[in-house]
C-alpha positions in Angstrom: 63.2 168.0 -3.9 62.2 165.3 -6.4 64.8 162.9 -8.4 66.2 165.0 -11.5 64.0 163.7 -14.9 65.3 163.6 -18.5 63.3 165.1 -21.1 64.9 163.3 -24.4 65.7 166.2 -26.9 65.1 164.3 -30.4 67.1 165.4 -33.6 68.2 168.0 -31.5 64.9 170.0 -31.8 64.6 171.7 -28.3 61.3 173.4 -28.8 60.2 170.6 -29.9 60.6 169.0 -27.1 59.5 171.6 -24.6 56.1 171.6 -27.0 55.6 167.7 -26.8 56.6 167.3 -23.2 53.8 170.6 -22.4 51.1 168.3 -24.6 51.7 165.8 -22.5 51.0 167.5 -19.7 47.9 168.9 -21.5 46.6 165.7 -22.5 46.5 164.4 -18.3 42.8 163.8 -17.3 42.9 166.5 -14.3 44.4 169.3 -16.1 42.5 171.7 -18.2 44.3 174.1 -20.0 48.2 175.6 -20.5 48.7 179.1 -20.2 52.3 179.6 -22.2 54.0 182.1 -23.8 52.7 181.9 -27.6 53.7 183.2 -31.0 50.8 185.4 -32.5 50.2 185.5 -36.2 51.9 188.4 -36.1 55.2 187.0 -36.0 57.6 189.3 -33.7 54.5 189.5 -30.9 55.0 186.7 -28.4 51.9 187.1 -25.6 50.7 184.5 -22.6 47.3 182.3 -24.5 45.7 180.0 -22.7 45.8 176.8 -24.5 42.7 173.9 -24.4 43.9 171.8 -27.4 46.6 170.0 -27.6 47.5 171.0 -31.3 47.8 174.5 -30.5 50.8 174.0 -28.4 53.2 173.9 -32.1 53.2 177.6 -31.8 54.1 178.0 -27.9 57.8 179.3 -27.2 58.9 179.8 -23.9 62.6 180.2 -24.8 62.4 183.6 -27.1 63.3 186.4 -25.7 60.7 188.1 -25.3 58.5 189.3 -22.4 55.7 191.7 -23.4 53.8 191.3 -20.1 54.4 189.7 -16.6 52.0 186.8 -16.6 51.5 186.4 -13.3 48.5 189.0 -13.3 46.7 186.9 -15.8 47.4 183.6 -13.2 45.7 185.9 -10.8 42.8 186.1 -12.8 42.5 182.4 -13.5 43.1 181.1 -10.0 40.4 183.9 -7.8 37.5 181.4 -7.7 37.4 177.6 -8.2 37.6 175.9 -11.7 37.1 172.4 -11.3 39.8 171.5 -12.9 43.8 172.4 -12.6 45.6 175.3 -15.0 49.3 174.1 -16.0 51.3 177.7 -16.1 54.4 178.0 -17.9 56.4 181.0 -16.3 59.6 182.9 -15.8 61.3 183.4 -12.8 60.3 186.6 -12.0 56.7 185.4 -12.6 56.4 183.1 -10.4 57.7 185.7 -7.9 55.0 187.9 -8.7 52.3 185.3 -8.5 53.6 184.3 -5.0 53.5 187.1 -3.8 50.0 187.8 -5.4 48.7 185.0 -3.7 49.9 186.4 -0.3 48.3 189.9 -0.9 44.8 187.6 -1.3 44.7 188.0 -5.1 44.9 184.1 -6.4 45.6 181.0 -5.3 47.6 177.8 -6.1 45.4 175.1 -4.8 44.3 174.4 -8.9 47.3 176.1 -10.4 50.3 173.8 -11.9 53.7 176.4 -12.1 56.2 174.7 -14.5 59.1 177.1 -14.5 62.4 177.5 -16.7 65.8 178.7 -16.8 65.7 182.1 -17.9 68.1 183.7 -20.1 66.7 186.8 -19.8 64.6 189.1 -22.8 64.8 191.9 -25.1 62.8 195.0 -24.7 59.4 195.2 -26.8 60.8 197.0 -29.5 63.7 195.6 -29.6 62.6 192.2 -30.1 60.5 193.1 -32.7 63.0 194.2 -34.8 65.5 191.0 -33.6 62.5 188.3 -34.7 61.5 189.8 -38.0 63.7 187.5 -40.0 62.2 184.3 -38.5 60.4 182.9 -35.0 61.8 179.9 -34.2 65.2 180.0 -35.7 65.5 183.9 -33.7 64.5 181.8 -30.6 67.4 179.6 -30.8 69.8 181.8 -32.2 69.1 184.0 -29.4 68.7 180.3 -26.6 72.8 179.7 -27.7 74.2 182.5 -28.3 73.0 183.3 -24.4 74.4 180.3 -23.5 78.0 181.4 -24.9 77.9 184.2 -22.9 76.5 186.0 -25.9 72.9 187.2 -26.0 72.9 190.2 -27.6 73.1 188.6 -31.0 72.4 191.9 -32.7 73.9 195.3 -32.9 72.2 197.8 -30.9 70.2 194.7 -29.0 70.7 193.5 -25.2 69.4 192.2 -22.5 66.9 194.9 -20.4 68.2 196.3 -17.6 66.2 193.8 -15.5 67.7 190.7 -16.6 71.1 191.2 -17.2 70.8 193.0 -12.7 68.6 189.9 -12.3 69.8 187.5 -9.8 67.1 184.9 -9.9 67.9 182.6 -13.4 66.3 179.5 -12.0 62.7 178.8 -11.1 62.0 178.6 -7.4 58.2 178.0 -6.0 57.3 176.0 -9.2 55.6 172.4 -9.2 57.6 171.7 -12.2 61.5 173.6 -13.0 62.9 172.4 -16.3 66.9 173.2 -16.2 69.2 173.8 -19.4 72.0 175.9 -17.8 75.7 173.8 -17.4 74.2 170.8 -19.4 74.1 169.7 -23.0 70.4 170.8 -24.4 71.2 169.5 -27.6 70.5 166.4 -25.5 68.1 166.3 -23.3 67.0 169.0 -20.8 66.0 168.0 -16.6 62.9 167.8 -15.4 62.3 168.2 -11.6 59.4 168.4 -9.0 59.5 170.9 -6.3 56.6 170.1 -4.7 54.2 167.4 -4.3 52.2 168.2 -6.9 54.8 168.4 -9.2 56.3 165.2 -8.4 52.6 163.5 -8.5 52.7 164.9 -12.4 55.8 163.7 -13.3 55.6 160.4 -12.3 52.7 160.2 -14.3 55.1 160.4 -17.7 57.3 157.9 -17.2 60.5 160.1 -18.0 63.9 158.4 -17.2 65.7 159.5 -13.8 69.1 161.8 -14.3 71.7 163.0 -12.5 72.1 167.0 -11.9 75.8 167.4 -13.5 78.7 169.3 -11.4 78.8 171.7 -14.5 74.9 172.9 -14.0 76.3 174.4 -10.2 79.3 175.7 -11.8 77.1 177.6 -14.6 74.5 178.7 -12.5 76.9 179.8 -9.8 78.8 181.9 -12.7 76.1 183.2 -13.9 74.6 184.7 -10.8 77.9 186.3 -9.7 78.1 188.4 -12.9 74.4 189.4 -12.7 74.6 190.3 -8.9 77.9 192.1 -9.4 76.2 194.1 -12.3 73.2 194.6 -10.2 75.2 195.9 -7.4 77.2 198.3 -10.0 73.5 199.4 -11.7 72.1 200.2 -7.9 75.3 202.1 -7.3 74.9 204.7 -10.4 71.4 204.4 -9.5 71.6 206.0 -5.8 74.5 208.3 -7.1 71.3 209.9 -9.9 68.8 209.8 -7.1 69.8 210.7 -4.0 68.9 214.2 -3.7 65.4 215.8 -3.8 66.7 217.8 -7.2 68.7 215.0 -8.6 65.3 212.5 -8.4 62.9 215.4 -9.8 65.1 215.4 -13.0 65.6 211.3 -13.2 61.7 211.5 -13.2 61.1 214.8 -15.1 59.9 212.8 -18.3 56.9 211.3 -16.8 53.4 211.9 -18.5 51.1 210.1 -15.9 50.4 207.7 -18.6 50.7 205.2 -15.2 51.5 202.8 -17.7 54.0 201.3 -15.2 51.0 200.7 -12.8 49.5 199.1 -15.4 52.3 196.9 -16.2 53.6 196.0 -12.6 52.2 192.8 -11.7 52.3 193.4 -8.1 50.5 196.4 -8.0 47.1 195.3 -7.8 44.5 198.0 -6.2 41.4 197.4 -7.7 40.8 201.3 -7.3 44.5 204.0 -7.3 44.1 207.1 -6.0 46.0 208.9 -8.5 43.1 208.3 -10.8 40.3 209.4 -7.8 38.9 213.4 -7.5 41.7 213.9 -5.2 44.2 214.4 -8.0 41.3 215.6 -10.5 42.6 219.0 -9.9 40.2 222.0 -10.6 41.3 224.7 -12.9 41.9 227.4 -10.7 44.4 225.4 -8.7 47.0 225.0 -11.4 46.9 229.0 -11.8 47.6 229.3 -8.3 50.4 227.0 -8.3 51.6 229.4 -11.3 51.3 232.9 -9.8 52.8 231.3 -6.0 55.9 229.6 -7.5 56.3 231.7 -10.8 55.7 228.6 -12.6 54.7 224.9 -12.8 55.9 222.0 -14.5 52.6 220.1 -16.3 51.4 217.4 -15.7 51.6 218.1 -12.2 51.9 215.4 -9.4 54.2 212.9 -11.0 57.0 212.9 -8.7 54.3 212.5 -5.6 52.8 209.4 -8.1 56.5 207.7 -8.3 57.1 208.0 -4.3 54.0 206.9 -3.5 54.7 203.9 -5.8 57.8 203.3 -4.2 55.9 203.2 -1.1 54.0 200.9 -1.7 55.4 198.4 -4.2 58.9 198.4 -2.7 58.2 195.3 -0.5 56.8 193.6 -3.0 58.7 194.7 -6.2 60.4 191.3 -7.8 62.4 193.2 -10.8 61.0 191.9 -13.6 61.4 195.2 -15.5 58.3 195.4 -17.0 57.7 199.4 -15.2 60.5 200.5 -17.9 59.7 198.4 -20.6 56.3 200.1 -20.6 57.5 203.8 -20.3 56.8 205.7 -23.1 59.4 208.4 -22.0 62.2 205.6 -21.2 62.9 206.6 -18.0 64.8 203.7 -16.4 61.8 203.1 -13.2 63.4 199.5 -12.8 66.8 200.8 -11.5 64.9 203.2 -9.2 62.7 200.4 -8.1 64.8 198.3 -7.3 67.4 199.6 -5.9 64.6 200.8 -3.3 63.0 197.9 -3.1 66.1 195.5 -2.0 66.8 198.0 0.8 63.4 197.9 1.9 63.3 194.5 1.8 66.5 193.2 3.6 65.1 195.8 6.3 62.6 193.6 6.7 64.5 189.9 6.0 62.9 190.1 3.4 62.5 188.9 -0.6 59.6 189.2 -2.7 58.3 186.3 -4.2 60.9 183.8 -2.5 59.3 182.1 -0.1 55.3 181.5 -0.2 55.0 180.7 3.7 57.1 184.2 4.7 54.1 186.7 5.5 54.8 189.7 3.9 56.1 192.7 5.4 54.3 194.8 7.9 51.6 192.1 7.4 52.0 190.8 11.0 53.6 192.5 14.5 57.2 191.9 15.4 57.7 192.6 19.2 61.5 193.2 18.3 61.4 194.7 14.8 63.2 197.9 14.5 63.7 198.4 18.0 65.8 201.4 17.4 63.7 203.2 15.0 60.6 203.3 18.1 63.2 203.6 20.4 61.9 200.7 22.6 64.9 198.4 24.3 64.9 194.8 24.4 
């Protein structure tokens, strides 16, 4: 890893720094465009836009709390066939995760892709965030930027953190080109810049920032915060597995569902071009359903929908990175991130396993282990 960087906060105007120091990277010869987190016109709607002109990066803010989509799908998008020309990418945590492991499963690639990644203090649900940023956009942003810092971030009553990022263990960017750190130091300040790769560290010493030192009190932060998150994760998967662990207790944690499949739609990991839930085979024909009816007494419409969650948690559970966004769009509210991931980090420390960690780990069941599981086969070393 690179020397730490100092990005000079002036008149202690922190998004205005992030927004000059993203021009600057706009304004290099080889890069193209920014895709960041921007405010629409509509104030409280904060949505990934993918910036060409340097003067549209005044409305950009990746610190509010808000997270409407995982962004890594639209990455995905941008980085299947060649551009010519590099894509700077400013992401969360949890999308960076996604895109890694999107680029495993074949559906992007980094080669013209610049990630630039920051600490994450975690986001409101949809609603919920509406109704915080009404008063104002930028002064919500940083009302909400130190009040997390205090140890604070629900700021109003009735408003938290999701589920996701208050059980999310993962605060600081890994896989990026470019992290940009805030935690333990004094933002008022100036905020750190550092390369994680190559490619990051060719960018930055293209801008002539001054060298820092990473303070003892970032660790210290860092380190506190992930102990409480993990020790609330661990407490969420607990009450999770208690509500789910029967064939009668899972039916009524999932008895809500409307096969909307919004949270197909909003997973970023789930990419199938082509689901079968929405093939012939689950196109049902009339007669069946009355079947069903007389044979049992009585069925439960829409059919189906507990079949559609396993067979979800089949699939996405080695690849699931918990960035919430299956229960932020549920229409019914059921709480799919708990289930999700409380499956999915089994699953994956099965396999030594973690989604969207490292980019050169092939993915599970991707490649043949001549010792794996040795005693589910019932082979002997």
């Amino acid at each position: 890893m690179s020397t730490p960087r100092k990005l000079e906060v002036a008149e202690q105007d922190i998004l205005g720094a992030l927004r000059r120091f993203f021009q600057s990277i706009l304004e290099l010869e080889d890069i193209g465009a920014i895709l960041a987190p921007r405010r629409l016109p509509v104030q409280s709607v904060v949505m990934p836009a993918l910036i060409g002109d340097p003067k549209c990066l005044t409305e950009i803010d990746p610190l509010a709390p808000a997270f409407f989509l995982n962004a890594a799908r639209m990455v995905s998008r941008l980085s299947r066939k060649s551009l010519g020309q590099k894509i700077a990418v400013v992401l969360r945590p949890c999308e960076i995760r996604a895109f890694i492991e999107l680029v495993k499963l074949k559906q992007g690639s980094m080669d013209e892709i610049l990630i630039m990644g920051l600490d994450c203090q975690g986001a409101y649900r949809n609603s919920d965030y509406r109704r915080y940023a009404s008063d104002g956009p930028d002064s919500s942003t940083l009302k909400f930027f130190f009040g997390a810092l205090s140890g604070s971030p629900s700021i109003m009553e009735g408003i938290d953190l999701t589920t996701a990022c208050k059980a999310c263990e993962h605060p600081i960017p890994t896989g990026a080109d470019i992290a940009i750190g805030f935690l333990g130091i004094s933002p008022l300040d100036h905020l750190l810049v550092q390369g994680q790769s190559p490619k990051g560290e060719e960018v930055l010493s293209r801008l002539g920032l001054d060298q820092a030192a990473v303070p003892d009190s970032r660790m210290e932060a860092v380190a506190a915060l992930v102990s409480t998150r993990i020790q609330a994760r661990d407490s969420l998967f607990d009450q999770t597995r208690e509500a789910t662990n029967t064939l009668e207790k899972l039916t009524a944690y999932l008895a809500g569902c409307v096969n909307c499949y919004n949270c197909r739609v909003a997973c970023p990991v789930c990419y199938c071009r082509e689901c079968v839930f929405t093939t012939d085979v689950f196109d049902h024909e009339p007669f069946q359903y009355l079947q069903w009816a007389h044979r049992k007494g009585e069925i439960k419409m829409p059919t189906d929908t507990l079949f559609y969650h396993l067979t979800r948690l089949v699939h996405m559970s080695t690849a699931c990175v918990g960035c919430g966004q299956c229960s932020n769009a549920c229409p019914s509210e059921i709480p799919l991130t708990e289930l999700f991931r409380a499956t999915a980090i089994r699953t994956q420390r099965a396999f030594d396993y973690e989604a969207g960690q490292d980019p050169d780990a092939p993915p599970p069941m991707t490649v043949f282990r001549e010792h794996e599981f040795v005693e589910v086969v019932g082979l002997s070393g």
